[in-house]
MARBA-3410 file (N, C-alpha, C, O; in Angstrom, 1 decimal):
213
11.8,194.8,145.7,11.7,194.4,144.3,10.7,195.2,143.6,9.7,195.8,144.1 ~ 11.0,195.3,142.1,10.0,196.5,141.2,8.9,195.6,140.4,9.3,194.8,139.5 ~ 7.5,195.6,140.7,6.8,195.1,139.7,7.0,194.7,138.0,6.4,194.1,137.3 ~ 7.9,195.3,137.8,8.5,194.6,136.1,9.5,193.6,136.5,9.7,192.7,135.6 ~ 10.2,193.5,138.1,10.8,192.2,137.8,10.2,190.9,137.7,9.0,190.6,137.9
11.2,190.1,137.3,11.0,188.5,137.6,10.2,188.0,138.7,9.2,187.3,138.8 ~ 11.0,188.6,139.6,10.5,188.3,141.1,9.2,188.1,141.7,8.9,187.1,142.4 ~ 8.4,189.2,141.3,6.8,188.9,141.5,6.3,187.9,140.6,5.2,187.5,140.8 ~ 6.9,187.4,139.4,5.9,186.3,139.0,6.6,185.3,139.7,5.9,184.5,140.3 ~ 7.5,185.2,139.6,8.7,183.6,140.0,7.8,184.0,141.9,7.8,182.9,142.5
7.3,184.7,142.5,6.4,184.6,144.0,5.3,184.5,143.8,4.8,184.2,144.9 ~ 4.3,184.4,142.8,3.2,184.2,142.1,3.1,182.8,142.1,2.1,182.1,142.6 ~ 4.7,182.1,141.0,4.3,181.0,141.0,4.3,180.2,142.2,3.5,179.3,142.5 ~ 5.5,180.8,143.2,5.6,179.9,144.3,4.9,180.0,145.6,5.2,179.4,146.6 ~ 3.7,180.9,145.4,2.9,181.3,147.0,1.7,179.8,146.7,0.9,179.8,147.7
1.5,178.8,145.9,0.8,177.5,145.9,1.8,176.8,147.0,1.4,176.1,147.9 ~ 3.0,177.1,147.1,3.4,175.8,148.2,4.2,176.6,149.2,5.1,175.9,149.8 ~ 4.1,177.6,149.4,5.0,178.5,150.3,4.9,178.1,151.7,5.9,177.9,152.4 ~ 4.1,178.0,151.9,3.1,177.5,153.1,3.5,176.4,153.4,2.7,175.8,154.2 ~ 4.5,175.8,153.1,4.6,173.9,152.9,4.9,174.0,154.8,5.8,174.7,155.2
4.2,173.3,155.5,5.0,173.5,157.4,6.4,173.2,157.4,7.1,173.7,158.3 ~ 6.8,172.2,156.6,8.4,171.9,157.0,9.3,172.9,156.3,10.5,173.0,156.7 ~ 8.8,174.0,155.1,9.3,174.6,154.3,9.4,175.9,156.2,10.4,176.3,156.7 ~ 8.5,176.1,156.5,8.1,177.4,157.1,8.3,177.2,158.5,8.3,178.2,159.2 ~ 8.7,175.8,159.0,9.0,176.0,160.2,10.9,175.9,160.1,11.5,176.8,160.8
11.6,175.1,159.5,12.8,175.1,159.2,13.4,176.2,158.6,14.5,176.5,159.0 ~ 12.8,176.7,157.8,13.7,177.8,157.1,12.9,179.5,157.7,13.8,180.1,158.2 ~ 12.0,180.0,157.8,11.3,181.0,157.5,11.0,181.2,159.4,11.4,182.3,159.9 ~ 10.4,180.4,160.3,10.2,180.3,161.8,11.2,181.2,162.0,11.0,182.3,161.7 ~ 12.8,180.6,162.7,13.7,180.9,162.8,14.0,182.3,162.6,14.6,182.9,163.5
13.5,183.1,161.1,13.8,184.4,161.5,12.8,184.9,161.6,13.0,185.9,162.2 ~ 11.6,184.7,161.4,10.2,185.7,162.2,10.7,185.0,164.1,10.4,186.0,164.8 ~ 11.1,184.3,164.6,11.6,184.5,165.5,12.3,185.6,166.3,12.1,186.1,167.4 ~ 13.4,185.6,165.2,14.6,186.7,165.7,14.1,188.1,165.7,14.0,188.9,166.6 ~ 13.8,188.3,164.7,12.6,189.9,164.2,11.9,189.4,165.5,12.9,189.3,166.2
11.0,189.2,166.1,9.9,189.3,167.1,10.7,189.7,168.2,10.5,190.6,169.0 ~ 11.4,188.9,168.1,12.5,189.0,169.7,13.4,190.5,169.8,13.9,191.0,170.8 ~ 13.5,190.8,169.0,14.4,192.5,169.0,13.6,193.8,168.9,13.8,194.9,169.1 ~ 12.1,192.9,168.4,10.6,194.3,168.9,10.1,194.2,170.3,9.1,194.9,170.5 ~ 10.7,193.4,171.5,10.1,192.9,172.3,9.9,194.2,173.2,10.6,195.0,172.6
9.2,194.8,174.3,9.3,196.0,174.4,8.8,197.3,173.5,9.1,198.4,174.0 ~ 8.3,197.3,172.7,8.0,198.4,171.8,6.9,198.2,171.8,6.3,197.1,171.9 ~ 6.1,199.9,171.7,4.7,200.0,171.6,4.4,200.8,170.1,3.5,201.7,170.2 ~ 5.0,200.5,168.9,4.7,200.6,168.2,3.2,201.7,167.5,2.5,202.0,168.5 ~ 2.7,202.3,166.4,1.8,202.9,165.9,1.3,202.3,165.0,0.2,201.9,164.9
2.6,202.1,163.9,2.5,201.7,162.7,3.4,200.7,162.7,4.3,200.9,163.5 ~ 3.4,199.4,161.9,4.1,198.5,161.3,4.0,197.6,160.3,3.0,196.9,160.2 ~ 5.1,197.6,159.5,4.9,197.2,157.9,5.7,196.1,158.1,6.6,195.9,158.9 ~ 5.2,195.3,157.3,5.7,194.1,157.2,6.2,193.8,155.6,5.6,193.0,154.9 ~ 7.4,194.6,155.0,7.2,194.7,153.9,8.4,193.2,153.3,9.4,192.7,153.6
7.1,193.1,152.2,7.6,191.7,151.3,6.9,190.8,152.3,7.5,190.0,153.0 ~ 5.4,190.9,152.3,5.1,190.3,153.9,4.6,188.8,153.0,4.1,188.1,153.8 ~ 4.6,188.2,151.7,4.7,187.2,151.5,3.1,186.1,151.8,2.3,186.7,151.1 ~ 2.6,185.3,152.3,1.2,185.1,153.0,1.3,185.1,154.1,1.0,184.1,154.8 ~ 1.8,186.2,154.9,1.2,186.9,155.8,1.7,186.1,156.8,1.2,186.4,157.8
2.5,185.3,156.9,3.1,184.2,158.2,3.3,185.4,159.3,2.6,185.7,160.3 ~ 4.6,186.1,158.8,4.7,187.3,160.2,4.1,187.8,160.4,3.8,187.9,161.6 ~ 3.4,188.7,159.4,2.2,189.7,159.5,0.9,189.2,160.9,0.6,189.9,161.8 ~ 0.4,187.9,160.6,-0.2,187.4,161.5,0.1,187.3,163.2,-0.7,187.2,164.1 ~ 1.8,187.5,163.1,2.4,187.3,164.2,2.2,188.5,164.9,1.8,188.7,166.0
2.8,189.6,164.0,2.7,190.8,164.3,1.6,191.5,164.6,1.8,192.6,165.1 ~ 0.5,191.1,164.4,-1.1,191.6,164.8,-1.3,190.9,166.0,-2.3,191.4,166.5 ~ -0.7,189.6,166.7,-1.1,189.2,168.2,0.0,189.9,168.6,-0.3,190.2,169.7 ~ 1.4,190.3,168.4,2.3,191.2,169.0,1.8,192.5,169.2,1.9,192.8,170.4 ~ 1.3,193.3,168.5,0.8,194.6,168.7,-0.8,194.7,168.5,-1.2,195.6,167.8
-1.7,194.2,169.0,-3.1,194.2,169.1,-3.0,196.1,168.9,-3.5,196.6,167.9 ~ -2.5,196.9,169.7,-2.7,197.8,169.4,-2.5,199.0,167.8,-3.1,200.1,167.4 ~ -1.9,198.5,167.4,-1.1,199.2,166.2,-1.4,199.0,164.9,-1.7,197.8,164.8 ~ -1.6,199.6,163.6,-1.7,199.4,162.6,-1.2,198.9,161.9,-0.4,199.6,161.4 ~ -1.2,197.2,161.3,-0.1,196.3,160.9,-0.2,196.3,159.4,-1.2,195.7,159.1
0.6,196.7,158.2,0.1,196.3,156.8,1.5,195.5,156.5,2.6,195.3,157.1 ~ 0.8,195.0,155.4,1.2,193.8,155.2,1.6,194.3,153.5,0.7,194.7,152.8 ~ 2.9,194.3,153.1,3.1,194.8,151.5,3.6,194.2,150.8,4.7,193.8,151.3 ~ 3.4,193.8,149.4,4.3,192.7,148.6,3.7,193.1,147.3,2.6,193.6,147.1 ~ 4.8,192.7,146.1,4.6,193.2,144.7,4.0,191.5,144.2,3.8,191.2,143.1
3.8,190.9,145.1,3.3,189.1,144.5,1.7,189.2,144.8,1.3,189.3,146.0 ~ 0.6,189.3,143.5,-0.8,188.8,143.2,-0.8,187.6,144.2,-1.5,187.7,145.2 ~ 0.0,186.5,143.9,-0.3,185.5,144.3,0.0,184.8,146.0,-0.3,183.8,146.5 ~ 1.0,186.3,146.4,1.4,186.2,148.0,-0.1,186.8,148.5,-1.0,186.2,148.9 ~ 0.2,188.1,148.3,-1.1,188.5,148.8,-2.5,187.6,148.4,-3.2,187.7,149.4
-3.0,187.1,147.7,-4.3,186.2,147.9,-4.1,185.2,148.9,-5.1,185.0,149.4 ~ -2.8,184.4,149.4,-3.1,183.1,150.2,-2.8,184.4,151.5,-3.4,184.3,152.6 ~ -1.9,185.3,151.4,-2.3,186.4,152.9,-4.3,186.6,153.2,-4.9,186.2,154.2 ~ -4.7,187.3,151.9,-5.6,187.5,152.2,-6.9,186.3,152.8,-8.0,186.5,153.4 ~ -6.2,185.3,152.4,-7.5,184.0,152.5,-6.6,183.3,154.3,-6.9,182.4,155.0
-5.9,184.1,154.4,-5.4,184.0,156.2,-5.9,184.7,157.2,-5.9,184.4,158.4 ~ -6.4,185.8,156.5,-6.6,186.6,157.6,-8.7,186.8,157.6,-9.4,187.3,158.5 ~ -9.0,186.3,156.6,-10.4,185.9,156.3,-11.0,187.3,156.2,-10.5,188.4,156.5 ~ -12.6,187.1,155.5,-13.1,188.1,155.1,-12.9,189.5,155.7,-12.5,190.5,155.2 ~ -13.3,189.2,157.2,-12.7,190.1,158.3,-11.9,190.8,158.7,-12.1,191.9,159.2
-10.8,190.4,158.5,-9.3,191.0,158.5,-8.8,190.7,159.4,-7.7,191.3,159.5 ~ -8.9,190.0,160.3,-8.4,189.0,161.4,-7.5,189.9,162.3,-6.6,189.5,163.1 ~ -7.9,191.5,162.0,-6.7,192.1,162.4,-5.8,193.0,161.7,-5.4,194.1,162.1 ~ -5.5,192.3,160.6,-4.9,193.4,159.9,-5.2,194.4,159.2,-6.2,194.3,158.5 ~ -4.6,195.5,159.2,-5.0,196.9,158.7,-5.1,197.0,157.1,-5.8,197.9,156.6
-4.3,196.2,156.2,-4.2,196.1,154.7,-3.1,194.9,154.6,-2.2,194.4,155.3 ~ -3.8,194.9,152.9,-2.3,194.4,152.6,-2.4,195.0,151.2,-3.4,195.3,150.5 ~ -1.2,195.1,150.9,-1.3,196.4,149.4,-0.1,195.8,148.8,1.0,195.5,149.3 ~ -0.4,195.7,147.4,0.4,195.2,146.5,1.0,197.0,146.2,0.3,197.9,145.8 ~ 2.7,196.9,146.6,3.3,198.0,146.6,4.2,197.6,145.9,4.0,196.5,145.4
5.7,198.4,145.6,7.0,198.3,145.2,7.8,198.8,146.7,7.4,199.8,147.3 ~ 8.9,198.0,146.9,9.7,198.5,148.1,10.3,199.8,147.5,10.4,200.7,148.3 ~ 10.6,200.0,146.5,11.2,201.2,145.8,10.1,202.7,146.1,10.5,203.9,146.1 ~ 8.8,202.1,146.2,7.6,203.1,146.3,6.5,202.8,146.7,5.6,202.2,146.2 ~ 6.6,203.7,148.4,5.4,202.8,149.6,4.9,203.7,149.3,5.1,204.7,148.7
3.6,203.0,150.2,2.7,204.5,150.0,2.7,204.6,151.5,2.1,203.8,152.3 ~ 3.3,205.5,151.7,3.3,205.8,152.5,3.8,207.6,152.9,4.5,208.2,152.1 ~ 3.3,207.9,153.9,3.6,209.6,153.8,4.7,209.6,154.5,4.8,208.7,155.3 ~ 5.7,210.4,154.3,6.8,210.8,155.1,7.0,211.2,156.7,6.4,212.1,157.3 ~ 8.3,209.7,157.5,8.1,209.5,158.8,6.7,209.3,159.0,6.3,210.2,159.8
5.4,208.3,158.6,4.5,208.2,159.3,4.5,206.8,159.8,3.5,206.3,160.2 ~ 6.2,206.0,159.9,6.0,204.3,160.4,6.7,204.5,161.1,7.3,205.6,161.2 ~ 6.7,203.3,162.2,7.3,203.3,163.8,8.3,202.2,163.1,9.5,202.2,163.3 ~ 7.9,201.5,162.5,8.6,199.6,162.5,8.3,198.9,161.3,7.3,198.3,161.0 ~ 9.5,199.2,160.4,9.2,198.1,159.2,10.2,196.9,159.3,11.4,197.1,159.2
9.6,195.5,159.4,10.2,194.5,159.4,10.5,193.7,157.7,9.5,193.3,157.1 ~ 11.3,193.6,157.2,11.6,193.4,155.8,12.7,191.5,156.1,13.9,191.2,156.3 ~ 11.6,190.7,156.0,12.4,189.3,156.1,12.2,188.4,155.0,11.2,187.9,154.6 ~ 13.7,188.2,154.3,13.7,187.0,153.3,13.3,187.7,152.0,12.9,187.0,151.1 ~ 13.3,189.0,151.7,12.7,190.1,150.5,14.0,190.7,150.0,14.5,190.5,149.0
14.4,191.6,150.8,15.9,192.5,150.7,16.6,191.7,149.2,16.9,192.2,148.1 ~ 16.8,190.9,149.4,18.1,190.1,148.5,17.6,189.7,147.1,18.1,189.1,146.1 ~ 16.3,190.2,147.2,15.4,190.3,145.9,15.6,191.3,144.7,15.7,191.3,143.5 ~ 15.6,192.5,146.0,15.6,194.4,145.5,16.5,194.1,144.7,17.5,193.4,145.1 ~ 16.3,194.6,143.1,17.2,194.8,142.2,17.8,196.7,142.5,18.8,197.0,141.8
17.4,197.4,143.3,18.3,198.5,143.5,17.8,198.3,145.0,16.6,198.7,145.4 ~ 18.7,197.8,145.9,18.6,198.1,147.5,19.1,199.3,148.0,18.6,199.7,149.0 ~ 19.8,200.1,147.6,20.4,201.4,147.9,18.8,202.3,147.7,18.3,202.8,148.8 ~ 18.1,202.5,146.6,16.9,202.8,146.3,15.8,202.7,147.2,15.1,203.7,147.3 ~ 15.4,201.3,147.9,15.0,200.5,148.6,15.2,201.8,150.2,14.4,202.5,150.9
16.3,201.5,150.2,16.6,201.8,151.9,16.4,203.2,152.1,16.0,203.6,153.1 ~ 16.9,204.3,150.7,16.1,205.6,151.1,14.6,205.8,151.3,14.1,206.8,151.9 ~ 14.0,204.7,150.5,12.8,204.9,150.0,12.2,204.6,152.4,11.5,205.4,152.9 ~ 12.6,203.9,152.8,12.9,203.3,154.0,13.0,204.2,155.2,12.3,204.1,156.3 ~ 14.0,205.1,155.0,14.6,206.0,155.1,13.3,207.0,155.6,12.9,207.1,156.7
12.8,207.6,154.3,11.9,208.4,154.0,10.4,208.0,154.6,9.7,209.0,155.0 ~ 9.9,207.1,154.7,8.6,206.8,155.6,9.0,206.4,156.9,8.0,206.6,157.7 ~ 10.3,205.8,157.7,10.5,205.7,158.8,10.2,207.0,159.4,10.5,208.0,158.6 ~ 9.7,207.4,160.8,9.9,208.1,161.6,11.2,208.0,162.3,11.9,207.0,162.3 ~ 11.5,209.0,162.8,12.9,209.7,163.8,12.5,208.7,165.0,11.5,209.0,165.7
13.6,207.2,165.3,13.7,206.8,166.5,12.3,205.6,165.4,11.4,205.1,166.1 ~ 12.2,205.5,164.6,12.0,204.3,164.2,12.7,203.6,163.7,13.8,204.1,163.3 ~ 12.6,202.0,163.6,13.4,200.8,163.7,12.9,200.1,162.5,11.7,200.0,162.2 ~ 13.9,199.5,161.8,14.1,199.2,160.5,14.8,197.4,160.4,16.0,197.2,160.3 ~ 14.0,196.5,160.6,15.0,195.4,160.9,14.8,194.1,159.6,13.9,193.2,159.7
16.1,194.1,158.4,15.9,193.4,157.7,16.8,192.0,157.6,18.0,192.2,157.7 ~ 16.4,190.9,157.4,16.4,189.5,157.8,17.1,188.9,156.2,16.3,188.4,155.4 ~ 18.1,189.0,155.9,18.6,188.9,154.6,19.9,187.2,154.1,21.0,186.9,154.7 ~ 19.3,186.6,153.0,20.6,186.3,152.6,21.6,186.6,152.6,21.8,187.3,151.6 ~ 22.9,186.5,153.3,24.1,186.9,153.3,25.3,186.1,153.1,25.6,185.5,154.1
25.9,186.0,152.1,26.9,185.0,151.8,28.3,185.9,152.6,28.3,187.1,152.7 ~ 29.2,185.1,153.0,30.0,185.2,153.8,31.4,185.9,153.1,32.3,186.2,153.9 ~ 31.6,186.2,151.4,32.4,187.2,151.1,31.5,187.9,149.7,30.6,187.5,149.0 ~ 32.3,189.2,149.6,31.8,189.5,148.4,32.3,188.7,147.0,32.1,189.4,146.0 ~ 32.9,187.5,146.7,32.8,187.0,146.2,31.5,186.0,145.9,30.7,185.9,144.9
31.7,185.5,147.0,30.3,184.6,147.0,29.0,185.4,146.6,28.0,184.9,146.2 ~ 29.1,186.4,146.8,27.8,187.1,146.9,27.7,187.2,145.0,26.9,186.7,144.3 ~ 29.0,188.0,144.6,29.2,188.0,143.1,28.5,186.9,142.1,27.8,186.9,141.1 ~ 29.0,186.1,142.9,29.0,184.1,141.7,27.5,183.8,142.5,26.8,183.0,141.9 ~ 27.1,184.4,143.5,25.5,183.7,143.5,24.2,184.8,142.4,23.1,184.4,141.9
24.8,186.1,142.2,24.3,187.1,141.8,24.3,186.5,140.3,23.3,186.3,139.6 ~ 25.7,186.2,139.8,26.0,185.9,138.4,25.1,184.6,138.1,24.7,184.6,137.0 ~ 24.7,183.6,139.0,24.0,182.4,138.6,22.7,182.7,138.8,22.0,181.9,138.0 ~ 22.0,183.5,139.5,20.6,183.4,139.2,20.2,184.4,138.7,19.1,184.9,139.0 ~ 21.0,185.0,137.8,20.5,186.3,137.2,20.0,186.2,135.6,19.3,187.1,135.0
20.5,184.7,135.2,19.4,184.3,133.9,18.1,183.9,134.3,17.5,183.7,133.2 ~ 17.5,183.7,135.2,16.2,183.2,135.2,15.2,184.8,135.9,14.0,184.8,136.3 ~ 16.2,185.8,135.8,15.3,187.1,135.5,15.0,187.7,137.1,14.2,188.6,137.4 ~ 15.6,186.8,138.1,15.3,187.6,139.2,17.1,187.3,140.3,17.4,186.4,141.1 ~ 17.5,187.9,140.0,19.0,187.8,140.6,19.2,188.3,142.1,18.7,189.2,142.8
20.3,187.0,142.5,20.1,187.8,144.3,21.0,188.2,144.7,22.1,187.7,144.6 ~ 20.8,189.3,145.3,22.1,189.8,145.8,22.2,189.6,147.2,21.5,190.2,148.0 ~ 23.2,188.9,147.6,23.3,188.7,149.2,24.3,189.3,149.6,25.2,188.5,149.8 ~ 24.6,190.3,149.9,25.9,191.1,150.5,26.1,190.7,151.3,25.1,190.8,152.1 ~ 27.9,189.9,152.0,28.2,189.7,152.9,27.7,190.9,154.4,27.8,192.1,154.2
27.5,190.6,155.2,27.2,191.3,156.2,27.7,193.1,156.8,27.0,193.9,157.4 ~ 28.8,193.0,156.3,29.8,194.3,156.8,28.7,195.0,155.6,27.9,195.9,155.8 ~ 29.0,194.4,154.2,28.4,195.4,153.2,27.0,195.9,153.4,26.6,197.1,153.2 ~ 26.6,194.9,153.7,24.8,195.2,154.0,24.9,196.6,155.6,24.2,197.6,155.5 ~ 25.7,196.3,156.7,25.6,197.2,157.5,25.9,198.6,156.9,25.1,199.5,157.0
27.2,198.6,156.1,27.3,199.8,155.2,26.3,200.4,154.3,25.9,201.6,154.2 ~ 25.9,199.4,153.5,24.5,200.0,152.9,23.5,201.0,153.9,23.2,202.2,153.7 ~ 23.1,200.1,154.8,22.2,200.8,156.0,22.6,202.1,156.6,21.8,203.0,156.8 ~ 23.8,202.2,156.6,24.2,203.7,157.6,24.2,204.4,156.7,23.9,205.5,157.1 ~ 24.5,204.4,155.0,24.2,204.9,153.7,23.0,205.5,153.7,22.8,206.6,153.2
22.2,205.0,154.1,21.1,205.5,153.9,20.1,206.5,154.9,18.9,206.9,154.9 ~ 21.4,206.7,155.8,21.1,207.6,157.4,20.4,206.5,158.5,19.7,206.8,159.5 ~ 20.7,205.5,158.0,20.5,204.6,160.0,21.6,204.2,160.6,22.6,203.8,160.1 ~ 21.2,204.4,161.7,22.2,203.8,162.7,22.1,202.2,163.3,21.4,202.0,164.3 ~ 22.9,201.4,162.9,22.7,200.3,162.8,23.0,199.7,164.0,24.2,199.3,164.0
22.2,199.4,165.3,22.5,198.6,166.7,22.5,197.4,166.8,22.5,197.1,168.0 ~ 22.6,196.5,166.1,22.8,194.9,165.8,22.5,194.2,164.2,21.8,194.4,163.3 ~ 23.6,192.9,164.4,23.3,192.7,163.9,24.3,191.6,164.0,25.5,191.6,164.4 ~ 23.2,190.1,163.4,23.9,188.7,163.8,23.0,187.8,162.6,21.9,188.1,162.0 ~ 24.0,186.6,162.3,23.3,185.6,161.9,22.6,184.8,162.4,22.8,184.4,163.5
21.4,184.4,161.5,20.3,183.7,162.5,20.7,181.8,161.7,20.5,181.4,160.6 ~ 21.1,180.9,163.1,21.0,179.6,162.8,19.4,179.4,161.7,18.3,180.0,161.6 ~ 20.1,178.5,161.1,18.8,177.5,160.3,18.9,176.6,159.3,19.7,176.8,158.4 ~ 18.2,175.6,159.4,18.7,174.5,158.5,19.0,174.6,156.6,18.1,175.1,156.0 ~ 19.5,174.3,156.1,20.0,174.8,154.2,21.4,175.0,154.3,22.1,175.4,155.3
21.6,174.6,153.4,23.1,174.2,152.8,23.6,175.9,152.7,24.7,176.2,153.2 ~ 22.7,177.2,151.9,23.2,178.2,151.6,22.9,179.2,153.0,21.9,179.2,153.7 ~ 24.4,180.4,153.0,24.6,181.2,154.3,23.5,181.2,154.7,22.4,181.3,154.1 ~ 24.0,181.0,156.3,22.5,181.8,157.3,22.6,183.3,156.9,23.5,184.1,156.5 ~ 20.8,183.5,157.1,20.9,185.2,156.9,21.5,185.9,157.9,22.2,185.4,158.9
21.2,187.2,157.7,21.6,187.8,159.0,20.9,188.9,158.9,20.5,189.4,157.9 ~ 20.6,189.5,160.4,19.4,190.3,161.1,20.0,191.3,161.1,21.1,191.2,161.7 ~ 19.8,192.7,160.7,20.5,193.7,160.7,19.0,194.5,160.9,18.0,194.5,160.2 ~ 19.4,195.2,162.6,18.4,195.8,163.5,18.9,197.6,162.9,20.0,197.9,162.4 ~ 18.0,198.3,163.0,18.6,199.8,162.5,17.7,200.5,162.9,16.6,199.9,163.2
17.8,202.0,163.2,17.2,203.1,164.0,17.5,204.1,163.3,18.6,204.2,163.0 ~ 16.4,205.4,162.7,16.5,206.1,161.8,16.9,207.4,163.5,16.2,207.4,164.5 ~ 17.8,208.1,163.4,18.3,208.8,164.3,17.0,209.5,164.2,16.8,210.4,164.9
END
């Protein structure tokens, strides 16, 4: 998502209750679950946690990789402060957290091993943009695994896009085939990818694992 969208204030307003435990163990658990479980084995350098939100995964991912440099990135003021007041004066571990644009990391070219992107994707007003930008700071034989809304045709995806696009932050959930296509678009090679059970009326997401050749 781009700092002029909607998005970061409409996460501003909602990082006061994000945190809710039944909001975060029912909906949000479930895929920092699946994401953990497909890094299992990896010794990692670098890993971004991008759209990392107050830091739920981010946290996870610093007792996952004690060794590795974990940042934590999001265009939401008000994600990143309830992140920051998580990880305490100290840093509890984590290496940053930097209010970025997924469109523009800062990041130097191939210098990440592992960007995990859960529950953000379906935000990006240009995901094509997004995934080179992705693309371009992954390292060769780094892994790319994003955790997305996915409505089950491209219709649905259409009429969900068309209804929340007056309130200034529109979502795009591309049925699954589309989203894997986007990915190989962008030069990854995509080695899984499934829906993750979880409780809500709207599609389960789905976990689309990818490897920059």
């Amino acid at each position: 998502m781009t700092r002029s969208s909607g998005s970061a204030r409409l996460f501003d307003r909602w990082s006061s209750t994000y945190d809710r435990r039944g909001l975060q163990l029912s909906t949000y658990r479930p895929v920092h679950d699946a994401v953990l479980a497909r890094l299992q084995q990896l010794d990692p350098s670098v890993v971004v946690d991008l759209g990392c939100g107050t830091g739920q995964l981010t946290q996870r991912l610093v007792r996952t990789f004690p060794a590795a440099t974990v940042i934590g990135i999001d265009v939401s003021d008000g994600m990143l402060a309830k992140a920051a007041a998580r990880f305490g004066a100290d840093g509890d571990g984590v290496d940053g957290l930097v209010r970025a644009d997924a469109e523009q990391l800062p990041f130097a070219v191939s210098s990440v091993d592992v960007v995990v992107c859960t529950e953000s994707f379906h935000w990006y007003p240009d995901q094509a943009r997004a995934l080179d930008e992705l693309a371009r700071v992954l390292r060769p034989g780094g892994r790319l695994l994003i955790a997305s809304i996915a409505m089950m045709t491209g219709v649905g995806d259409r009429l969900l896009t068309r209804a929340t696009a007056p309130g200034g932050s529109a979502v795009r959930a591309h049925p699954p085939h589309r989203l894997r296509e986007m990915v190989a678009r962008a030069g990854f090679e995509v080695t899984h990818q499934r829906r993750i059970p979880r409780l809500g009326l709207i599609a389960w997401p789905v976990l689309t694992d990818a490897r920059r050749p």
